[in-house]
N, C-alpha and C positions, 0 to 999 in steps of 0.2 A: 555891658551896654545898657544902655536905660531905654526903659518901657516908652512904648507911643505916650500915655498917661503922663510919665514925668517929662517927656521933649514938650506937649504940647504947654507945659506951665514956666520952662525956659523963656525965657526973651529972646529976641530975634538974633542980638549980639552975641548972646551964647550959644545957641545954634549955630549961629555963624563960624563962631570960633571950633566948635567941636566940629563941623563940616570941614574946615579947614586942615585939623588935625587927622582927620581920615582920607584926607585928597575928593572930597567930593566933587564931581566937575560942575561946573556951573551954578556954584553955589554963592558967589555976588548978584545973579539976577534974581535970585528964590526967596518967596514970601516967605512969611512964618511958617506958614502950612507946610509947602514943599521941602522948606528945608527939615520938616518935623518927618513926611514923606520918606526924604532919603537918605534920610540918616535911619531911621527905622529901617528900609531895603538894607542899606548899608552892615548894621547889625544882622543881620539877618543871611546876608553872605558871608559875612566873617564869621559867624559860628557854624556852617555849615565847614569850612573849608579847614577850620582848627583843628579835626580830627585827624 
């Protein structure tokens, strides 16, 4: 998963789509920020659970 650093330098379109790709909910109303937000969370739970 990529760092807060490299989501914040995405486009919004690409965030979008990788939010998409992980089921993020609510991720058609989410700024740039947010989606950089929760897709960071988002990493963040998937490697916890992968063990």
């Amino acid at each position: 998963m990529a760092g807060k650093r490299e989501l914040r330098q995405s486009s919004e379109s690409e965030l979008y789509q990788r939010a998409s790709d992980q089921g993020v909910p609510g991720r058609s109303k989410m700024s740039h920020d947010e989606l950089v937000d929760a897709l960071a969370r988002a990493g963040r739970r998937r490697k916890k659970t992968a063990a």
